[in-house]
Structure formats: structure tokens, C-alpha cells
C-alpha positions as YAML, in Angstrom:
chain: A
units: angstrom
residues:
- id: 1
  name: UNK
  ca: [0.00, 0.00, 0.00]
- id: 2
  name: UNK
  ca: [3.62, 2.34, -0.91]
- id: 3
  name: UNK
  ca: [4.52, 4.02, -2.98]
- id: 4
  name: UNK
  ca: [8.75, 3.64, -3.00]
- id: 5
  name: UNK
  ca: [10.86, 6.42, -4.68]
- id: 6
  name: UNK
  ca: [14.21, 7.23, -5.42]
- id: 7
  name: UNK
  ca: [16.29, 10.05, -4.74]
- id: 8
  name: UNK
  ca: [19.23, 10.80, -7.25]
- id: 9
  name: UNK
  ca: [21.55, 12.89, -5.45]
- id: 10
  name: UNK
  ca: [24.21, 14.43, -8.38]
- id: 11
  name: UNK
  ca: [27.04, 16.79, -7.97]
- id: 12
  name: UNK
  ca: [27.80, 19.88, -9.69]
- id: 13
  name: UNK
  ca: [31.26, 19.40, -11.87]
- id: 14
  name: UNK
  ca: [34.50, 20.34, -10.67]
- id: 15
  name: UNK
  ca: [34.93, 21.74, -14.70]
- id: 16
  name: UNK
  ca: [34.12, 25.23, -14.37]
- id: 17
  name: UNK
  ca: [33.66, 25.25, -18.17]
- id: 18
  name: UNK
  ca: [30.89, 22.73, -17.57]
- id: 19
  name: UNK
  ca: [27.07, 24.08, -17.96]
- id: 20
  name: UNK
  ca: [25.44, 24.06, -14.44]
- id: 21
  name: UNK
  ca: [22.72, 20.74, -14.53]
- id: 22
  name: UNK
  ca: [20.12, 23.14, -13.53]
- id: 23
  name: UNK
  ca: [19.92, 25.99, -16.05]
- id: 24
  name: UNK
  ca: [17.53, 26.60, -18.33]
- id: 25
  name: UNK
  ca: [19.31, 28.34, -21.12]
- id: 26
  name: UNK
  ca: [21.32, 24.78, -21.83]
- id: 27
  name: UNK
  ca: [20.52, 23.57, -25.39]
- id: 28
  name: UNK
  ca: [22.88, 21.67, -26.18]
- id: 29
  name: UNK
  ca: [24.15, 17.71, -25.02]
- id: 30
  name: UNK
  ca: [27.69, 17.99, -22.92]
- id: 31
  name: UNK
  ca: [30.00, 15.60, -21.35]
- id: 32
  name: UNK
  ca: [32.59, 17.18, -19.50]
- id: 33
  name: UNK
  ca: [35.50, 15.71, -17.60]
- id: 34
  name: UNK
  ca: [36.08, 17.09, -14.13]
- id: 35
  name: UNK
  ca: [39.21, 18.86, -12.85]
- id: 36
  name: UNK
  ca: [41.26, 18.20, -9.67]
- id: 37
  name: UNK
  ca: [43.55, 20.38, -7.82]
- id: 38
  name: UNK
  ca: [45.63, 18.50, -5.33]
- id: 39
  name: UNK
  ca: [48.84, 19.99, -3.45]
- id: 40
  name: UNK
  ca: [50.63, 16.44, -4.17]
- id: 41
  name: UNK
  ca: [50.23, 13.27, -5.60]
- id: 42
  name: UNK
  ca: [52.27, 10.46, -4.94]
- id: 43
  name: UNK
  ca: [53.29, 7.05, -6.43]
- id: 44
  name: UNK
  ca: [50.49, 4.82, -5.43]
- id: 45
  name: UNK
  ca: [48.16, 7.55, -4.51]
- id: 46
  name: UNK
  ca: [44.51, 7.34, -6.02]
- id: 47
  name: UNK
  ca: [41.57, 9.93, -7.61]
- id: 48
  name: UNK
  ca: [38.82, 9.58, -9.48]
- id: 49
  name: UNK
  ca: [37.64, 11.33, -12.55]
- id: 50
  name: UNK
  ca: [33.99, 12.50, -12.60]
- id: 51
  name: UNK
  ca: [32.05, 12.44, -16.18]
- id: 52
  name: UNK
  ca: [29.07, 14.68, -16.51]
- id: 53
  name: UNK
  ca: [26.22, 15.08, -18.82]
- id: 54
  name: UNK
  ca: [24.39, 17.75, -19.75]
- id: 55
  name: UNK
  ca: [21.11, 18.66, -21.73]
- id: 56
  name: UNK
  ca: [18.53, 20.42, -22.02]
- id: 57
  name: UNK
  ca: [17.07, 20.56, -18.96]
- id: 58
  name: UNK
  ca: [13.19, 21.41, -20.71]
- id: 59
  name: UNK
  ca: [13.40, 19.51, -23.91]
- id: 60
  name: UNK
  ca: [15.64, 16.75, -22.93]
- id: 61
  name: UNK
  ca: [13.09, 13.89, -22.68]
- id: 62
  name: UNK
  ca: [12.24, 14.17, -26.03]
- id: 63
  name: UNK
  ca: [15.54, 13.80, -27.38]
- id: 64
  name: UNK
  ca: [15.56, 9.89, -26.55]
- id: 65
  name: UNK
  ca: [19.23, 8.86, -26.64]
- id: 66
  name: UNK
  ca: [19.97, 5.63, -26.56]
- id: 67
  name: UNK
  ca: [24.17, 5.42, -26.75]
- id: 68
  name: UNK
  ca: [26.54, 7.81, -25.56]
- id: 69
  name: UNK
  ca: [30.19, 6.78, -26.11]
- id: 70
  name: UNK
  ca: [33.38, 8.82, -26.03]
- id: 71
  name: UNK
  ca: [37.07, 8.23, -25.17]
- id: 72
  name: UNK
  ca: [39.45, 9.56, -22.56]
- id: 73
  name: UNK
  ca: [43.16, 10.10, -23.63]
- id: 74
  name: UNK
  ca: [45.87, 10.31, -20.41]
- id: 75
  name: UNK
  ca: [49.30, 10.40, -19.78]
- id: 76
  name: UNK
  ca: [50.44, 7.03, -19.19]
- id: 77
  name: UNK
  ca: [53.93, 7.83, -17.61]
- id: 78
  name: UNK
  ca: [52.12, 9.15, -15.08]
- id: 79
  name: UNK
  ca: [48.62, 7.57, -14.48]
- id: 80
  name: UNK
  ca: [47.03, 3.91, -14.81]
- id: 81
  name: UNK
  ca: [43.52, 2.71, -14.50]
- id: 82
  name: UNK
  ca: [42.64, 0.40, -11.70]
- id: 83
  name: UNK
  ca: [40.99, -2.09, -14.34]
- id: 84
  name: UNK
  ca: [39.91, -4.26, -11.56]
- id: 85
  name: UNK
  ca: [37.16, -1.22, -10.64]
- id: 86
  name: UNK
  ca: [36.11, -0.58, -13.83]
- id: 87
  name: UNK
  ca: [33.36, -2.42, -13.64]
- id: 88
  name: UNK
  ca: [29.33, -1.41, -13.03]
- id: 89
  name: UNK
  ca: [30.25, -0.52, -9.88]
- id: 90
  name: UNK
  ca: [31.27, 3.03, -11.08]
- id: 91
  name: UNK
  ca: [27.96, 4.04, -12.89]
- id: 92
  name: UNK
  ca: [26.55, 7.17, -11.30]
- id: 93
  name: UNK
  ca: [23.27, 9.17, -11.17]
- id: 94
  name: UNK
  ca: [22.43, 9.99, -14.82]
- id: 95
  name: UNK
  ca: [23.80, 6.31, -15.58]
- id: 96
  name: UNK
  ca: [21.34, 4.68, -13.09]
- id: 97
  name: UNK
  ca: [18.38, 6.52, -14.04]
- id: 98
  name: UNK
  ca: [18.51, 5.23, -17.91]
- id: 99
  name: UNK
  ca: [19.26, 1.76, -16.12]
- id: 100
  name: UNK
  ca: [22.66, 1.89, -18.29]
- id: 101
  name: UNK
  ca: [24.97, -1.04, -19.08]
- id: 102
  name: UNK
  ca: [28.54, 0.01, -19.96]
- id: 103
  name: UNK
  ca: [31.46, -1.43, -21.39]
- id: 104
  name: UNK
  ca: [35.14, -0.36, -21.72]
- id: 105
  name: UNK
  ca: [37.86, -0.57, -24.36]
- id: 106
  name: UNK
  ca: [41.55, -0.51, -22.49]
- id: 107
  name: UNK
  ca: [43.18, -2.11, -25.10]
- id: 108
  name: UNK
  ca: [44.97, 1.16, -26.64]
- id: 109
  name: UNK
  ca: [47.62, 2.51, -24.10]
- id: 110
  name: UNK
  ca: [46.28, 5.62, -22.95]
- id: 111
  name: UNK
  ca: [42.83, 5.73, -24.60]
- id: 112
  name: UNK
  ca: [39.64, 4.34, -22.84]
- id: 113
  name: UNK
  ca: [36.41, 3.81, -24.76]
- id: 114
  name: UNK
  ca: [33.92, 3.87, -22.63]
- id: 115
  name: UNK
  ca: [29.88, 3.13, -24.28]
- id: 116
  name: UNK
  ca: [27.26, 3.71, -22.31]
- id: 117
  name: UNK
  ca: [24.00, 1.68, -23.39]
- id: 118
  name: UNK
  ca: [20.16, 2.63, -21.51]
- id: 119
  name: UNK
  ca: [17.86, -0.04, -21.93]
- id: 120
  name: UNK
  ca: [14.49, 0.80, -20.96]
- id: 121
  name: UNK
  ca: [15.03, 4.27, -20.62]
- id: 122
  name: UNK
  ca: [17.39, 6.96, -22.29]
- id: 123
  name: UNK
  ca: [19.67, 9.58, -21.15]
- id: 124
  name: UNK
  ca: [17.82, 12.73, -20.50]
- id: 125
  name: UNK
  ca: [18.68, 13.91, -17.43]
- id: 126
  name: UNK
  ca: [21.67, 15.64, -16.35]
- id: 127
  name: UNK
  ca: [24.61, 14.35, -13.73]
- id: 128
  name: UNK
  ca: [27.21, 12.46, -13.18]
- id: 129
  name: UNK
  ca: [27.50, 9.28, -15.50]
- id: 130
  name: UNK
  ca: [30.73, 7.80, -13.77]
- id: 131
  name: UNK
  ca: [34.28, 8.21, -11.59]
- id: 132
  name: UNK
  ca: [36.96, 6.54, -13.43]
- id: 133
  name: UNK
  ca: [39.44, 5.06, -10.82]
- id: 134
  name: UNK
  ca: [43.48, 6.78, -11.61]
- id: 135
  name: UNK
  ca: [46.10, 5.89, -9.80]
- id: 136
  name: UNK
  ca: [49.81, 7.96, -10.02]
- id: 137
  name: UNK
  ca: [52.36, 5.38, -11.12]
- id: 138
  name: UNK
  ca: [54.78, 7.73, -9.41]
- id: 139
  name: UNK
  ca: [55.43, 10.71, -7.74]
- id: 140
  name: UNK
  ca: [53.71, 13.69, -10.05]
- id: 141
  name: UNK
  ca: [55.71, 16.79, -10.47]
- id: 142
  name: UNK
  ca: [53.99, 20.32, -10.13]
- id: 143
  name: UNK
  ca: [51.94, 21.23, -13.03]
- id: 144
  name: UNK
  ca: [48.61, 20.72, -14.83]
- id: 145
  name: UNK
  ca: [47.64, 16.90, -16.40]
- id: 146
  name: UNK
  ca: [45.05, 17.02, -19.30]
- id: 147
  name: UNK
  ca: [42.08, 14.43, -19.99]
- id: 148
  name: UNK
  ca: [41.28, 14.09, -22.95]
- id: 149
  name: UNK
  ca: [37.39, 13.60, -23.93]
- id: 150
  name: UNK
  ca: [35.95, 12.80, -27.30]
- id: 151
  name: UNK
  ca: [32.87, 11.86, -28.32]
- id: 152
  name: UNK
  ca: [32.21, 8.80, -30.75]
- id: 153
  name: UNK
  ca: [29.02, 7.81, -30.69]
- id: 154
  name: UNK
  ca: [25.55, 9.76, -28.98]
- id: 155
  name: UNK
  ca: [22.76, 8.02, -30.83]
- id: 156
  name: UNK
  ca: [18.78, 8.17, -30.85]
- id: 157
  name: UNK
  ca: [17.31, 5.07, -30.87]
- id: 158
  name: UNK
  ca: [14.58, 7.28, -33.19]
- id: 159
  name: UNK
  ca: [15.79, 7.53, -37.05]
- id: 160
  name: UNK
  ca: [14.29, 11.05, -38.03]
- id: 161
  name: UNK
  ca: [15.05, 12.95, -34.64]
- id: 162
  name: UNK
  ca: [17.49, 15.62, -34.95]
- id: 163
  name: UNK
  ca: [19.74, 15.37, -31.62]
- id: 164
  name: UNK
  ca: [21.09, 18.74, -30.52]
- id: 165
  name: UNK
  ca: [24.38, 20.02, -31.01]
- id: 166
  name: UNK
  ca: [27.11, 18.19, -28.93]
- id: 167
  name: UNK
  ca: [30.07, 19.22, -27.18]
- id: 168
  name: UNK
  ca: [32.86, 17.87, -25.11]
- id: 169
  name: UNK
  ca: [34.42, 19.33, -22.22]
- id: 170
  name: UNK
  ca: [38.29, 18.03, -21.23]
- id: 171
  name: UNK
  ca: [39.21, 17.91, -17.85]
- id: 172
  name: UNK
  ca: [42.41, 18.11, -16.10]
- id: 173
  name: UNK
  ca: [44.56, 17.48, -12.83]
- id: 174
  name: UNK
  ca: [46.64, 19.78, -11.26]
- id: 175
  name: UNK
  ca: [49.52, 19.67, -8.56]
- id: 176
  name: UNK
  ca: [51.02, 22.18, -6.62]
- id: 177
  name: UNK
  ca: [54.44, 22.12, -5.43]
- id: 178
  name: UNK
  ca: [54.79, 21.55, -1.15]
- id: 179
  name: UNK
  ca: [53.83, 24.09, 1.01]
- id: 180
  name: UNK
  ca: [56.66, 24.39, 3.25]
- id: 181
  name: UNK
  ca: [55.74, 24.71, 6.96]
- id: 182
  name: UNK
  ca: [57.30, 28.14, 8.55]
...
């Protein structure tokens, strides 16, 4: 005699050149990579990655996307992916709402393909879609790492709709040199 409901809790992007999820002058379909600023990072240490999407926060249901896949480039003589976490386990709020299976493509040395499939429902809500799991393979100098994000694939699953315009977003890590105690 319930009713049961779910509450999707999403965080606003660490990419400042992200769109906000909430505005209402969004038009377009993003992804964007989040940044990180972190005084050090060490050989061993961990962080993860958040991937957002963005769309139009009115229109969006109508849009009906089915795929969204897209590739992140890094720099592998600094960072490695924990394969043994990539697995569903990482999916996030926008993921879990479209009830999204996902599937990776490690097999190029600093490239991950990652497809994101909904089944009975589609992408058209904003938030995070998943944390990718880095680790530093050593100690990371000061300075600022790019992420690479491109999109392959963001398909309807309806023939004659016309998608909006899409756009990627990079993202990036940055370390700052020790702050020496006075």
C-alpha cells in the first residue's frame, strides 16, 4: 500500500567550463570531464575522474538517446587505471536513471572507450554518469595533467530525430608544489 521512490543525489562538476545541470538556457548535449587540484600526488596515490552530462534541462526527454560513447586520452607515464574497478560498480546518477549497461575498451595505451547503453530508458537527465578510478604510477611533479574527452558515438534510438548540437568538455589534474611549513 507504498509508494517507493528514489532520490538521485548528483554533484555539480568540478569543470568550471561545464554548464550548471540546472539551467535553463542549456541547449545543447555535454560531457565534460572534471578537474582536480591537489597539493601532491604520490606514487600509489589514487583519484577519481567524474564524467558529466548535460542537456537540455526542458526539452531533454524528447531527445531519446539511446548510446553515448566517447574516449578519454591520459598520460600514461604518469597515471594507470585500476581495471579491476572498472566495472558497473562506477555508474553514477544519470547512468542509473537510464538503467545503463557500460562497457570499456583498455586495449589502446592511454585511450579508454567507454559506451554507455540505456535499456528501458534513455539519457535525458543531467549528472554524473561515472568516476573513473586513476592511480599515479609515481610521484607527479607540479603542473597541470590534461584528460582528454571525445565523443564517438551519442545516438537516438529514433531515425528522423534531430539530436542537438554536442560538445565535449576536457578535464584536467593539477599539482602544486609543497607548502613548506614556517
Amino acid at each position: 500500500d507504498r509508494e517507493w521512490f528514489t532520490l538521485f543525489v548528483t554533484e555539480a562538476s568540478t569543470n568550471e567550463d561545464c554548464p550548471l545541470p540546472t539551467t535553463r538556457d542549456t541547449i545543447e548535449n555535454y560531457l565534460c570531464l572534471g578537474d582536480i587540484e591537489a597539493e601532491t600526488l604520490t606514487a600509489d596515490e589514487s583519484f577519481d575522474l567524474d564524467i558529466n552530462y548535460y542537456t537540455n534541462v526542458d526539452e531533454a526527454e524528447g531527445y531519446n538517446i539511446k548510446t553515448i560513447s566517447f574516449a578519454i586520452t591520459y598520460d600514461t607515464d604518469y597515471f594507470v587505471l585500476d581495471e579491476d574497478e572498472l566495472t558497473s560498480q562506477i555508474l553514477r546518477e544519470a547512468a542509473t536513471r537510464s538503467e545503463a549497461t557500460i562497457s570499456f575498451d583498455n586495449s589502446v595505451a592511454g585511450t579508454l572507450i567507454i559506451t554507455l547503453l540505456g535499456t528501458s530508458k534513455s539519457f535525458h537527465k543531467p549528472g554524473r554518469l561515472i568516476d573513473l578510478p586513476f592511480y599515479a604510477i609515481q610521484d607527479v611533479p607540479a603542473g597541470e595533467y590534461a584528460f582528454g574527452l571525445t565523443i564517438t558515438a551519442l545516438i537516438s534510438d529514433n531515425d528522423d530525430q534531430d539530436l542537438p548540437d554536442s560538445f565535449e568538455v576536457d578535464g584536467s589534474i593539477t599539482v602544486e608544489s609543497d607548502v613548506e611549513e614556517e
